[in-house]
MDAnalysis code that builds the backbone (N, CA, C; Angstrom):
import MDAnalysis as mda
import numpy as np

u = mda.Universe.empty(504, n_residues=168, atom_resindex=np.repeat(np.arange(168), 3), trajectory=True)
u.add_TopologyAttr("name", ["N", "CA", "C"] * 168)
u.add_TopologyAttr("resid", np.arange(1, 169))
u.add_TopologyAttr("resname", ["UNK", "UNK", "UNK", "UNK", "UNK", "UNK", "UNK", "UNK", "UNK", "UNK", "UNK", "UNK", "UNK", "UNK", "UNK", "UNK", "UNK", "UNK", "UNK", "UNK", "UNK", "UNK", "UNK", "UNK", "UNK", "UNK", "UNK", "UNK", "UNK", "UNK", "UNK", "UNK", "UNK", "UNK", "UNK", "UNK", "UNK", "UNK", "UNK", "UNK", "UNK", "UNK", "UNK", "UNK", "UNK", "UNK", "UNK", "UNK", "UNK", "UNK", "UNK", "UNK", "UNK", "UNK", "UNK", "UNK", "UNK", "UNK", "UNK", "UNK", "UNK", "UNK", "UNK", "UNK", "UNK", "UNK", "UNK", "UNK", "UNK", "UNK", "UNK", "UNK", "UNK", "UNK", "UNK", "UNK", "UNK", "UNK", "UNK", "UNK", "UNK", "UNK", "UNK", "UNK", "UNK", "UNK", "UNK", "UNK", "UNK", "UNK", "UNK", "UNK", "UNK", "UNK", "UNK", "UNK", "UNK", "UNK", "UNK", "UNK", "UNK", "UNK", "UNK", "UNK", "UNK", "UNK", "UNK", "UNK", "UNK", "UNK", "UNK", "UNK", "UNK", "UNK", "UNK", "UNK", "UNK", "UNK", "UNK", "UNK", "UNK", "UNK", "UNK", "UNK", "UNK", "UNK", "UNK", "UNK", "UNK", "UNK", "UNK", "UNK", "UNK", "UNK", "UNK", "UNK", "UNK", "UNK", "UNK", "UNK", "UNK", "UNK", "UNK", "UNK", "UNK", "UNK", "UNK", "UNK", "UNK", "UNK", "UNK", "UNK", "UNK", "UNK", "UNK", "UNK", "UNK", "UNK", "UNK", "UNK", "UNK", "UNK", "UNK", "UNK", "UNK", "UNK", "UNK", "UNK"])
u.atoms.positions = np.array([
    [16.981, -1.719, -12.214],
    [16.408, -3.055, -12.130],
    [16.939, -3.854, -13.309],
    [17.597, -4.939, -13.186],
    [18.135, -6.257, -14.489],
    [17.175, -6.246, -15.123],
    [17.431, -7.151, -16.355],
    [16.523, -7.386, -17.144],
    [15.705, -8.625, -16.801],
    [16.194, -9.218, -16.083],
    [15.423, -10.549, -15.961],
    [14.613, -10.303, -14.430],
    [15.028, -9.395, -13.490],
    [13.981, -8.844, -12.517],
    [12.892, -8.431, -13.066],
    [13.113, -7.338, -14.325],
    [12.040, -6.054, -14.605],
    [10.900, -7.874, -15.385],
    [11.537, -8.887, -16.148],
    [10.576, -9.668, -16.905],
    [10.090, -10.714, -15.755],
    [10.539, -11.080, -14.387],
    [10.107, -11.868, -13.925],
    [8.606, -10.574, -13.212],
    [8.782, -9.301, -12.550],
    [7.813, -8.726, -11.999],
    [6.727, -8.168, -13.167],
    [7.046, -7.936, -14.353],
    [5.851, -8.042, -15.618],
    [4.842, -9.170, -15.644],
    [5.761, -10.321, -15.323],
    [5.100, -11.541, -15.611],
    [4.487, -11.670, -14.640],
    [4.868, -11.331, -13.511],
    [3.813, -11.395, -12.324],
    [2.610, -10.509, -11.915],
    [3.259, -9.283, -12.832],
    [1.719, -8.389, -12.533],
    [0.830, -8.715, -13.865],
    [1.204, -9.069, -14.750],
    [0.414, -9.894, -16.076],
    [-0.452, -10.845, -15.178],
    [0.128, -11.988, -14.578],
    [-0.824, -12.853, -13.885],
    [-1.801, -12.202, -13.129],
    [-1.767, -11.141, -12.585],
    [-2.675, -10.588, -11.622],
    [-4.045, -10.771, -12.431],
    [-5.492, -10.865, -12.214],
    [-6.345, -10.804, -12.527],
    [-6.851, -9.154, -12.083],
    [-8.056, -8.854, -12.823],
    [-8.414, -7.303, -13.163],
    [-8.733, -7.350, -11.681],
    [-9.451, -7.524, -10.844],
    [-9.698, -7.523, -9.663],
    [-8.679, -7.988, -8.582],
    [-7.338, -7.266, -8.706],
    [-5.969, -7.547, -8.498],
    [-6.112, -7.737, -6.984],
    [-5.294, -8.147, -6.631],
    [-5.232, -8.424, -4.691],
    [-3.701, -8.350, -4.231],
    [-4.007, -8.160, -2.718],
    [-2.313, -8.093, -2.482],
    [-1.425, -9.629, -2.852],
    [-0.056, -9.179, -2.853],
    [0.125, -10.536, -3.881],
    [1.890, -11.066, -2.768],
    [2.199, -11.856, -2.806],
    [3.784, -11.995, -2.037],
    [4.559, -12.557, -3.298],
    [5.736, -12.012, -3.179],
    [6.957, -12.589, -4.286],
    [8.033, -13.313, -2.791],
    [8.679, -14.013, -3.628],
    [8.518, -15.271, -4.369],
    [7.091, -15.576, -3.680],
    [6.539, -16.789, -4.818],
    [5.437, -17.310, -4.367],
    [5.741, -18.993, -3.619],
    [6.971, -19.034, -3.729],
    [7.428, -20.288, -2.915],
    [8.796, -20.440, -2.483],
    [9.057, -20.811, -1.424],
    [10.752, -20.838, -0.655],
    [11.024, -21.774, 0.282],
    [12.063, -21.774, 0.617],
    [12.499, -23.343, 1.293],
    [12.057, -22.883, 2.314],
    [11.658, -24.174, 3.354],
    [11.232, -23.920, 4.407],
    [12.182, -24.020, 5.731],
    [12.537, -23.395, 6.558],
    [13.407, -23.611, 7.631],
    [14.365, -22.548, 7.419],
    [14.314, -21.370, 6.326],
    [15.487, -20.576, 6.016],
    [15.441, -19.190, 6.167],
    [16.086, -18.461, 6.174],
    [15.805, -16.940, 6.228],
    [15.199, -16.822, 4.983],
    [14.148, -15.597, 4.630],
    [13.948, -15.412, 3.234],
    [13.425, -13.848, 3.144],
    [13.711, -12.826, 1.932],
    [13.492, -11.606, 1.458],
    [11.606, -11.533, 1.284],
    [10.489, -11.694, 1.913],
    [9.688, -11.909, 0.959],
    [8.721, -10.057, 0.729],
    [8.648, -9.829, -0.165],
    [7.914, -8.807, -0.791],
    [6.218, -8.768, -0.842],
    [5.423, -7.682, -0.177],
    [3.940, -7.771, -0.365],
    [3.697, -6.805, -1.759],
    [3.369, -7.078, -2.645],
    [2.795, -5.742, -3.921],
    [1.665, -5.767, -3.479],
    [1.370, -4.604, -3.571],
    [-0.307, -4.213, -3.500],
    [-0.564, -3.387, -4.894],
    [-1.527, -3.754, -5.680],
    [-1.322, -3.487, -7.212],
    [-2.298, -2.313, -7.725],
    [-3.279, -1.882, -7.008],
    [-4.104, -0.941, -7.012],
    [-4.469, -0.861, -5.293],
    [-5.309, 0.358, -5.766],
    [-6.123, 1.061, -4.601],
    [-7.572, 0.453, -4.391],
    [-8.492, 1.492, -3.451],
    [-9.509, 0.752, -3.487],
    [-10.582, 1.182, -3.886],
    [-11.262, 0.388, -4.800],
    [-11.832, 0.577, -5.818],
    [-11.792, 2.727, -6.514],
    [-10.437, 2.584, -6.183],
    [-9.831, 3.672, -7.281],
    [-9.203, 4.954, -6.090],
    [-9.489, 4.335, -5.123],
    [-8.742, 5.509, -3.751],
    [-7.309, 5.334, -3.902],
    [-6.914, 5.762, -3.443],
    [-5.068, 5.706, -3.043],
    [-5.004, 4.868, -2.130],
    [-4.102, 4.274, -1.816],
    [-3.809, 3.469, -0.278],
    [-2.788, 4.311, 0.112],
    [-3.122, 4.262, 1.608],
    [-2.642, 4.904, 2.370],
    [-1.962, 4.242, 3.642],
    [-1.824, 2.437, 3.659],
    [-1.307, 1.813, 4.586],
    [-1.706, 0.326, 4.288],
    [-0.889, -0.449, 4.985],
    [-0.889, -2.141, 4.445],
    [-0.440, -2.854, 6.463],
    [-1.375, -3.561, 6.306],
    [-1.261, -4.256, 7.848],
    [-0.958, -5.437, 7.204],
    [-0.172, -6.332, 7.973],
    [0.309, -7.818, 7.300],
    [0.786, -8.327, 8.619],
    [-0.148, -9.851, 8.607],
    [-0.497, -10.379, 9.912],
    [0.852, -11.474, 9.651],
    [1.529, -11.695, 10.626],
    [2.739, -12.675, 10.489],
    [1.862, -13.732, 11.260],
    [2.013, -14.885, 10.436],
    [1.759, -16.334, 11.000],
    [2.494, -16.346, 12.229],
    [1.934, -17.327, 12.692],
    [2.504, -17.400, 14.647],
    [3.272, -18.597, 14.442],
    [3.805, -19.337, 13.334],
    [5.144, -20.034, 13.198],
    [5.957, -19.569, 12.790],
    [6.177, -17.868, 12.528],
    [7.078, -17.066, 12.377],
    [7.788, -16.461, 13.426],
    [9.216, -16.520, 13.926],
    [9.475, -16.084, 15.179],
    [10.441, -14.580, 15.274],
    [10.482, -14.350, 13.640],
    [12.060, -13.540, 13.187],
    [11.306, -12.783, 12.231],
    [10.807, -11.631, 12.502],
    [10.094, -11.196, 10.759],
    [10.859, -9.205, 11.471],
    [11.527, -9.019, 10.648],
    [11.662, -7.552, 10.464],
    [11.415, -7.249, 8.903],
    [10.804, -5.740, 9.182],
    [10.524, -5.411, 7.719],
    [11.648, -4.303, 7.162],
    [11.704, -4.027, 6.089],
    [12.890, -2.650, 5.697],
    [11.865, -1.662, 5.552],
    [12.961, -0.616, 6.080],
    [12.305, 0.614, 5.588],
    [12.051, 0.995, 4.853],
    [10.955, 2.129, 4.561],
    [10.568, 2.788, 3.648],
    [10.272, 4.292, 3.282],
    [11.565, 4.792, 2.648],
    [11.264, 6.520, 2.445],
    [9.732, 6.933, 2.758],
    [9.276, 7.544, 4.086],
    [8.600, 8.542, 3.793],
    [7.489, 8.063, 4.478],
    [7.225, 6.306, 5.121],
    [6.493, 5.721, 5.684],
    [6.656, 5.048, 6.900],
    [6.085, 4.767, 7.809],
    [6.112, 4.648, 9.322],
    [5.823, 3.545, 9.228],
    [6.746, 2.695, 10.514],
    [6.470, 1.335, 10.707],
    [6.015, 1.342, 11.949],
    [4.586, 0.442, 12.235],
    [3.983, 0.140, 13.826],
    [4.502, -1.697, 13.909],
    [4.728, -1.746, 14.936],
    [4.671, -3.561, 15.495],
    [3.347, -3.647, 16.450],
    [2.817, -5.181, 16.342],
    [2.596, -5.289, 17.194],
    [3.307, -6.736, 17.535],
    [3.097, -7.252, 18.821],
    [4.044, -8.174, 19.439],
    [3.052, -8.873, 19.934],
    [3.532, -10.273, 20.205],
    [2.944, -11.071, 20.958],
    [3.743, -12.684, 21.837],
    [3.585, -12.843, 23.008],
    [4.486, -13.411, 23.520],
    [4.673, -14.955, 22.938],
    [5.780, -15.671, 23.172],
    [5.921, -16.578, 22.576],
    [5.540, -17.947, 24.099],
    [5.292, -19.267, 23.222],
    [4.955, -19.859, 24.301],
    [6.000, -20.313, 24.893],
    [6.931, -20.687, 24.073],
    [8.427, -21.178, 25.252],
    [9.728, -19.993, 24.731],
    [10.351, -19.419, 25.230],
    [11.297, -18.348, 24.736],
    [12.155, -19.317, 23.979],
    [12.929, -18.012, 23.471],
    [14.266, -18.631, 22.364],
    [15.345, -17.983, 22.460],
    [16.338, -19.046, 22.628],
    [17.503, -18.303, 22.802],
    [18.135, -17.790, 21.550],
    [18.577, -16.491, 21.227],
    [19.345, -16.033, 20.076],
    [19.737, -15.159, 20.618],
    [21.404, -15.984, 20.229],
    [22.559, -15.269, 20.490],
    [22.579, -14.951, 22.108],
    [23.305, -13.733, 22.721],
    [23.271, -13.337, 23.612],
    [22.157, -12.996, 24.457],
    [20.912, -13.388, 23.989],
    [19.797, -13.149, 24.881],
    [18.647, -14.171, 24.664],
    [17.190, -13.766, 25.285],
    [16.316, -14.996, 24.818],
    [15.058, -14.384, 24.678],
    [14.701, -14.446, 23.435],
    [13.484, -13.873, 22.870],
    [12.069, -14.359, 23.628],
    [11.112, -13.281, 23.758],
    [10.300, -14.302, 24.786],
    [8.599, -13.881, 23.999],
    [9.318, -13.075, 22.795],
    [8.069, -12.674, 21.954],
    [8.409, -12.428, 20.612],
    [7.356, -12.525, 19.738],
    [7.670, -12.588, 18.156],
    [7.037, -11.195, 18.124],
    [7.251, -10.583, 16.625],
    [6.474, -10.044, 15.589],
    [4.946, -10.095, 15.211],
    [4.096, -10.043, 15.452],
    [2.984, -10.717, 14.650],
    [2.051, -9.698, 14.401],
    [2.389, -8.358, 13.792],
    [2.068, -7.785, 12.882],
    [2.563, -6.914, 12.732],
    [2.521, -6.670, 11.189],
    [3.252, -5.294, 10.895],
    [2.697, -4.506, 10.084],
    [2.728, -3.033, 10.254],
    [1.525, -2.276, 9.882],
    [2.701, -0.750, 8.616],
    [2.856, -0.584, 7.813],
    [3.213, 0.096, 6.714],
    [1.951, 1.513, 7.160],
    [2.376, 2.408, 7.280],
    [1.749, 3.716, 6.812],
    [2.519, 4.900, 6.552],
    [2.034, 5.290, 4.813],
    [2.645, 6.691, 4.169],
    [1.735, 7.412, 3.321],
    [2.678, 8.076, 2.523],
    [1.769, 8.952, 1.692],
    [0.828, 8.289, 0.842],
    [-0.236, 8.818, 0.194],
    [-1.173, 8.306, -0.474],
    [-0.616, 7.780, -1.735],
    [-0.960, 6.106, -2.056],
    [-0.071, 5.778, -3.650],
    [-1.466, 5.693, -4.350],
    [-1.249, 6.327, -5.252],
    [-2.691, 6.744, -6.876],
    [-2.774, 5.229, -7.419],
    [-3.802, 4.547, -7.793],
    [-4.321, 3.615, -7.666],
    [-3.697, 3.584, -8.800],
    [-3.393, 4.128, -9.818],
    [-2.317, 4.020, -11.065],
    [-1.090, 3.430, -11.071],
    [-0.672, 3.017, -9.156],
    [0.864, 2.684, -9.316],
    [0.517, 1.904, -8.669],
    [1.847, 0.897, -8.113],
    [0.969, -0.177, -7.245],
    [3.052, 0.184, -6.506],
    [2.277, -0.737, -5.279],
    [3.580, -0.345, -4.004],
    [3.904, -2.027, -3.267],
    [5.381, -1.713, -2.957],
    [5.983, -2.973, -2.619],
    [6.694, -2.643, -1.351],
    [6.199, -3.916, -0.316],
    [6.350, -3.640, 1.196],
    [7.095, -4.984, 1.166],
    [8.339, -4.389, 2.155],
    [9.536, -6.111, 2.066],
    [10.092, -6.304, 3.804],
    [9.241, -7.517, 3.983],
    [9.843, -7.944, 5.325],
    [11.117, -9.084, 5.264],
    [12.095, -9.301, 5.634],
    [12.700, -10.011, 6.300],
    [12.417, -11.211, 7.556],
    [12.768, -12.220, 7.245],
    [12.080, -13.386, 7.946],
    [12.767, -14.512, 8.113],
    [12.677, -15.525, 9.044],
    [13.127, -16.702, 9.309],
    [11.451, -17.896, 8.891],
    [11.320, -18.768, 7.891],
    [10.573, -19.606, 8.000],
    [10.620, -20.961, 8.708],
    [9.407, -21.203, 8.723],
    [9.173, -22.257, 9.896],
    [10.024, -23.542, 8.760],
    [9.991, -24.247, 9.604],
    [10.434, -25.329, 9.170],
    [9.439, -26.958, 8.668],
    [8.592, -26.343, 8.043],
    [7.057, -26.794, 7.900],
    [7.015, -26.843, 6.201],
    [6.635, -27.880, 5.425],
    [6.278, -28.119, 4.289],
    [5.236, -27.132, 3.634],
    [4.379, -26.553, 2.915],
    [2.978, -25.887, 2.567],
    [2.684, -24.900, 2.782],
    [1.461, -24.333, 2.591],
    [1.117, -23.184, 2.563],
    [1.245, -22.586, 3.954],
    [1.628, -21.295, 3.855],
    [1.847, -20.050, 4.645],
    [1.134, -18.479, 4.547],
    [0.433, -18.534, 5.483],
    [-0.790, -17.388, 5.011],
    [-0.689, -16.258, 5.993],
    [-0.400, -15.105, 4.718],
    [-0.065, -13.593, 5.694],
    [-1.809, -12.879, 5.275],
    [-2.677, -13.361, 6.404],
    [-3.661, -11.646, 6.138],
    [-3.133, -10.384, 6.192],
    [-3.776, -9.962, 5.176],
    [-3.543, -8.503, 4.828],
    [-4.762, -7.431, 5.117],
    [-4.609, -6.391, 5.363],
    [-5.833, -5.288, 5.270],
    [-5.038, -3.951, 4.437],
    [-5.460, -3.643, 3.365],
    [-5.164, -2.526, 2.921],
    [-6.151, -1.236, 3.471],
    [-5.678, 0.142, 3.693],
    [-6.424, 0.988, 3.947],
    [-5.660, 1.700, 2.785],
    [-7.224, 2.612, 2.399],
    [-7.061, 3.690, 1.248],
    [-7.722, 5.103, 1.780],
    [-7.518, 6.103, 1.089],
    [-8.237, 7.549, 1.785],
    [-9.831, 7.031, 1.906],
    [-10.067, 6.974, 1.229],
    [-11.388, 5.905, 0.977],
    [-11.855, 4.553, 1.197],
    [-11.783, 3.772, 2.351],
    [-12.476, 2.425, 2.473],
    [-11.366, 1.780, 2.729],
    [-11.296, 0.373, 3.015],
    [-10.581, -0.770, 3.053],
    [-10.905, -1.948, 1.898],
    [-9.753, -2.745, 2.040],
    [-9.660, -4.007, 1.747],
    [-8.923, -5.102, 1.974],
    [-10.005, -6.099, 2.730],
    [-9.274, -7.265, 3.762],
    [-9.170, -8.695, 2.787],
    [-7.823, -8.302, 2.732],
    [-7.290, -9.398, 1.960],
    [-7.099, -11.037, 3.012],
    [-8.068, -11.547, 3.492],
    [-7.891, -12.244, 4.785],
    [-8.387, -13.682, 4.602],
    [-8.945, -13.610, 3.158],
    [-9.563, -15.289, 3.254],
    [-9.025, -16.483, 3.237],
    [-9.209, -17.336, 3.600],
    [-8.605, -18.492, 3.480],
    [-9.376, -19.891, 3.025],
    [-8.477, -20.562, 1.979],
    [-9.350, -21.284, 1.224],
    [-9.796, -22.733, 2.500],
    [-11.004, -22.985, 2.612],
    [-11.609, -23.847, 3.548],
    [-12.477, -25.025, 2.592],
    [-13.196, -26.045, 3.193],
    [-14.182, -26.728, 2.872],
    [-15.695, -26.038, 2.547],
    [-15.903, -24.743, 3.028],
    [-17.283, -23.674, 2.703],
    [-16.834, -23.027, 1.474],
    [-15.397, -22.346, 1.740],
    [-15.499, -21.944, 0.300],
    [-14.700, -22.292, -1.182],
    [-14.727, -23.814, -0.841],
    [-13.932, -24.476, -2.133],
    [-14.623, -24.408, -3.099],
    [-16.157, -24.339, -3.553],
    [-16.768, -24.381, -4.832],
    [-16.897, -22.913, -5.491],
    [-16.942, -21.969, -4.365],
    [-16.815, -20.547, -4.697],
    [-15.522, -19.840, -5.092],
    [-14.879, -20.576, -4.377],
    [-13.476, -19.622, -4.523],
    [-13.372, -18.441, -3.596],
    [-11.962, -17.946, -3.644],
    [-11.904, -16.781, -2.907],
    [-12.486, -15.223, -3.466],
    [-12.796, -14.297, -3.065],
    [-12.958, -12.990, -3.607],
    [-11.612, -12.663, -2.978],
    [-11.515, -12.654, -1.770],
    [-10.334, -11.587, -1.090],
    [-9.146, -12.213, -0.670],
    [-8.618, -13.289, -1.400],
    [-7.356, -14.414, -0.505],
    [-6.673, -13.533, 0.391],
    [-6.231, -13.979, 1.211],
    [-4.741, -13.727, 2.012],
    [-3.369, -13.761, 1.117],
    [-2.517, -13.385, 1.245],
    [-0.911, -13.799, 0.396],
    [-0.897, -14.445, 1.039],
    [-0.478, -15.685, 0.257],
    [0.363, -17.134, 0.554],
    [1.613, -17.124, -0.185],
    [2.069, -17.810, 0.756],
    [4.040, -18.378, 0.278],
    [3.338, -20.066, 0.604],
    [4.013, -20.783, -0.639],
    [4.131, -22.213, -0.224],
    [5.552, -22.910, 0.402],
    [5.830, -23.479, 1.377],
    [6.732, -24.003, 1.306],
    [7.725, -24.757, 1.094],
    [8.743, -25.135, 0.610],
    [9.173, -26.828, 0.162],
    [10.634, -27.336, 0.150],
    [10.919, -28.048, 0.980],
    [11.600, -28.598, 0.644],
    [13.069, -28.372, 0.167],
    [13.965, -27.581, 0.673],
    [15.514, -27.352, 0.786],
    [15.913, -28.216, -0.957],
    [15.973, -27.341, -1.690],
    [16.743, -28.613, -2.898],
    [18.366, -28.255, -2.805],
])
């Protein structure tokens, strides 16, 4: 890992607060483009191992593959699209819209990084992947979304968000 990778992902697990949540790198990217984006999940639950990461693809996502991962199983689920798309030699007539990570147990001591591949919408703002972590022990649904009920409270459990913006 460079030196300026290993200080940009310090700095990002520094930001994490003690009650850490799943988190997406980059936290912002042009919109309309292919993009690398990364889920960390930074602990377990409340001290279990995790043992799997579900990550709900927004339904303005039409292109999301994830990379593999030594030693862990990838599930899809699918869902049809409302008008097909042509790419390339054929015509897509359904997206991605979830993808489910399951492997060996990671010790709440380490934290684990799940990387999908994606085409973004072509849409300005926030972009919200629910998450559910499972651990040998319990869950945690990383699924909230900030609304008008819970603007004075804040979130306990956000969703990962990517913001979008703007091609410079």
């Amino acid at each position: 890992m460079g030196k300026v990778h290993s200080l940009v992902v310090a700095l990002t697990l520094a930001s994490v607060p003690a009650a850490a949540h799943v988190v997406i790198s980059p936290r912002y990217a042009d919109m309309g483009r292919p993009a690398v984006l990364s889920f960390w999940v930074p602990e377990g639950c409340a001290g279990s191992p995790t043992t799997s990461l579900s990550i709900s693809i927004p339904a303005s996502i039409t292109f999301a593959k994830p990379q593999p991962k030594a030693g862990w199983t990838i599930e899809f689920e699918h869902e049809p699209l409302a008008e097909p798309i042509p790419v390339e030699d054929i015509v897509q007539t359904e997206r991605v819209s979830r993808i489910i990570f399951k492997g060996p147990a990671v010790p709440d001591s380490q934290f684990e990084q799940f990387t999908i591949l994606m085409k973004l919408p072509p849409q300005a703002g926030p972009l919200r992947f629910p998450a559910v972590q499972t651990c040998v022990q319990g869950t945690r649904n990383w699924t909230e979304i900030p609304s008008a009920a819970n603007a004075g409270t804040g979130l306990r459990h956000p969703a990962p968000t990517l913001t979008l913006t703007e091609p410079r």
